[in-house]
C-alpha positions in Angstrom: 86.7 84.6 88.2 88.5 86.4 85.0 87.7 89.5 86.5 89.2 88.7 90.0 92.4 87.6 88.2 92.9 90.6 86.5 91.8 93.3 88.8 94.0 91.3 91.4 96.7 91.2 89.2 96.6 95.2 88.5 96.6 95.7 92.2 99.2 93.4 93.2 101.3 94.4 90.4 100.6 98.2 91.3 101.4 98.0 95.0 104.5 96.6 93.9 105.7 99.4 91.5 104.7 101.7 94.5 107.0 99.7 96.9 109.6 99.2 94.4 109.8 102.9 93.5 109.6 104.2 97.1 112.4 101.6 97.9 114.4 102.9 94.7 113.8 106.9 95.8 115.2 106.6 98.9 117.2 103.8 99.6 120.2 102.0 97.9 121.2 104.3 95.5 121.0 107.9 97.4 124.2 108.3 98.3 125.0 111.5 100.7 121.6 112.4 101.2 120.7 111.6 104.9 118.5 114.6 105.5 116.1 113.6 102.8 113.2 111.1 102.9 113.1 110.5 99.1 116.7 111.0 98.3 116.4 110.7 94.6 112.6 111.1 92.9 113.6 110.2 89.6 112.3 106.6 90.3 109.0 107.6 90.7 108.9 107.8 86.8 108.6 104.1 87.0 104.8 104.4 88.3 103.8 106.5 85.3 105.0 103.6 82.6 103.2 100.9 85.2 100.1 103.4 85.3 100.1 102.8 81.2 100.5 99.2 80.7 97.6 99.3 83.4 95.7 101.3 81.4 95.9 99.0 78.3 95.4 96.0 80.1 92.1 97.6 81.4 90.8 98.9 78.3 91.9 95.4 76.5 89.6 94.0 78.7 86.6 96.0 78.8 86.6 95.8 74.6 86.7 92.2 73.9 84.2 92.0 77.1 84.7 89.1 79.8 82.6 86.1 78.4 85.5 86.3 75.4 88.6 86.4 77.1 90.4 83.1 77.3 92.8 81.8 79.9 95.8 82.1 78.0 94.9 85.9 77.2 94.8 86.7 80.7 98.2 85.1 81.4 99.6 87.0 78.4 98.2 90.3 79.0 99.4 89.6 83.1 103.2 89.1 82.1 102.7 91.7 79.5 101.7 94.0 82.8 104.6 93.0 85.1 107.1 93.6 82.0 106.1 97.1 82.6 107.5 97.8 85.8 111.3 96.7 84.5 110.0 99.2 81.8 109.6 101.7 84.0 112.8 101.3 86.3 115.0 101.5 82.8 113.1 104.7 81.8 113.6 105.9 85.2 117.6 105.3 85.2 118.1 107.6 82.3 117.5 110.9 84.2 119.9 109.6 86.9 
């Protein structure tokens, strides 16, 4: 069951920062830019932040091994993960 949570949570919270930075590339803030799919690529440099809290949590996990991990670490490492993707969308903004 800890496993499920986690891997779920990477996925969910993955496809997410996928969405979110495809949504950001070419939608709201491309201004002038009709002919272009992704209007502004910069965004994408939110995935490569997510795609190192990721990393962590994974590793975090596969250390201290399954049978130790309690509850509480889970939900901790989890918000930990989704505090990434703001992360990401700040480091993103500052090559716009």
């Amino acid at each position: 069951m800890k496993s499920f949570l986690v891997i779920g949570n990477i996925v969910g919270s993955g496809l997410f920062a996928l969405w979110l930075a495809y949504h950001f590339a070419s939608g709201p803030l491309v201004v002038g830019r009709t002919d272009a799919i992704i209007g502004e690529p910069d965004f994408f440099l939110l995935l490569p932040v997510w795609g190192a809290g990721a990393f962590l949590v994974w590793r975090y996990f596969l250390k201290k091994g399954w049978g130790s991990v309690t509850y509480m670490d889970i939900v901790l490492t989890n918000v930990t993960l989704w505090l990434t993707i703001p992360g990401g969308f700040y480091v993103s903004t500052m090559f716009i």
